[in-house]
C-alpha positions in Angstrom: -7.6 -18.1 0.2 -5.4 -17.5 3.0 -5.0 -19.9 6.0 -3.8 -19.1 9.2 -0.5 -21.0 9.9 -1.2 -20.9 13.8 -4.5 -23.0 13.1 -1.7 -25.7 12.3 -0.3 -28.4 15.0 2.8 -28.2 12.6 3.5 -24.3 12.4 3.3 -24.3 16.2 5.5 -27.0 16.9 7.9 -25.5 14.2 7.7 -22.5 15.4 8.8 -23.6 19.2 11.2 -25.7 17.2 13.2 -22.8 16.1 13.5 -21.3 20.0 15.0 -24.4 20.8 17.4 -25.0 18.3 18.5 -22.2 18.6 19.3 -22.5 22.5 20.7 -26.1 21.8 23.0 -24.7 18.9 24.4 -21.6 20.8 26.7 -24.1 22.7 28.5 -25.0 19.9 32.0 -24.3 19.3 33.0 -20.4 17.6 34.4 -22.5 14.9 31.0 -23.7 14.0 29.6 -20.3 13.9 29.8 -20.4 10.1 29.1 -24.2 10.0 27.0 -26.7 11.4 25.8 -24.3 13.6 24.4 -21.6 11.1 23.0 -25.0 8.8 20.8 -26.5 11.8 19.4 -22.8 12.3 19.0 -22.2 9.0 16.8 -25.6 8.8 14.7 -24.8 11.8 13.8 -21.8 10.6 12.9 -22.9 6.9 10.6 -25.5 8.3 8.4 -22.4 9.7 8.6 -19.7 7.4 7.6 -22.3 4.3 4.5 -23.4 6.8 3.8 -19.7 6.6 4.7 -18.7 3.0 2.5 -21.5 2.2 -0.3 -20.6 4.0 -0.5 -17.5 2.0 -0.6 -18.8 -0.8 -3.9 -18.8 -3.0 -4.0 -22.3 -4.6 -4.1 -25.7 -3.3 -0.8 -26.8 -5.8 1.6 -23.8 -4.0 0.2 -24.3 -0.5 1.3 -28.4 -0.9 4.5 -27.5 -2.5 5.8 -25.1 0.4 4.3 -27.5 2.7 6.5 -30.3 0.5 9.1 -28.1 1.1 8.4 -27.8 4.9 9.2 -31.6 5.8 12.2 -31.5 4.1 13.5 -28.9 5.9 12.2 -30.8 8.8 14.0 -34.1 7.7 17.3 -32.2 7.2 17.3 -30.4 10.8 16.4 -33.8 12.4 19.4 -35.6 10.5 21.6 -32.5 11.3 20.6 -32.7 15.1 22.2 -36.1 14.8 25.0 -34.9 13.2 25.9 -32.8 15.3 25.8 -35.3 18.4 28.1 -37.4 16.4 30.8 -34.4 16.3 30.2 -34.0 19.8 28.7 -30.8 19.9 24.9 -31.7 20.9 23.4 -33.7 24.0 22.3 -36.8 22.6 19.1 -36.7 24.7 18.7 -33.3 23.5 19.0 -34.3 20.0 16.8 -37.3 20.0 14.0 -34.5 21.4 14.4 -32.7 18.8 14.7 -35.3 16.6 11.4 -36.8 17.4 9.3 -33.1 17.8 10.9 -32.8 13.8 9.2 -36.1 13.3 5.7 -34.8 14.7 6.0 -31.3 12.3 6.7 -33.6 9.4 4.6 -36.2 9.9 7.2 -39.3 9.9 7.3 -39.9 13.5 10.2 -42.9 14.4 9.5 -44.3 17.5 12.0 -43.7 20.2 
């Protein structure tokens, strides 16, 4: 049984998640090209695509673990948004956004 991944709240905030992260991480340093920067994408995107590799999958035990999968990604872009404030290279307001929108994908919303 298939399932459409952009039936789910979390797909499409994960999805707009990606866009954003991506705007917010092109103003890091060149260094960082390699680093930090390429990790936080990496994580954004990861939370998405295992949304949607899940949703194709045929049973119930693969569709949980890819959506296991999917808040962890989630948990590691939110504490790498925060990170990356810390170096200096993120807006903390910016990060905090993001932070909280990673909380609303994955379920483990902190309040503000």
């Amino acid at each position: 049984m298939s399932r459409d991944p952009h039936k789910l709240e979390a797909f499409v905030l994960a999805d707009e998640l990606v866009v954003d992260v991506y705007r917010q991480t092109s103003r890091f340093p060149p260094a960082e090209r390699f680093g930090l920067q390429s990790q936080v994408r990496r994580a954004a995107v990861s939370v998405a695509a295992n949304l949607v590799e899940g949703s194709a999958r045929q049973s119930e035990r693969e569709y949980v673990h890819f959506i296991s999968i999917a808040i962890g990604s989630a948990s590691e872009a939110r504490y790498l948004t925060s990170l990356a404030v810390r170096l200096g290279m993120m807006d903390e307001r910016a990060a905090q956004q993001l932070g909280h929108r990673y909380g609303r994908v994955s379920g483990r919303s902190r309040p503000s």
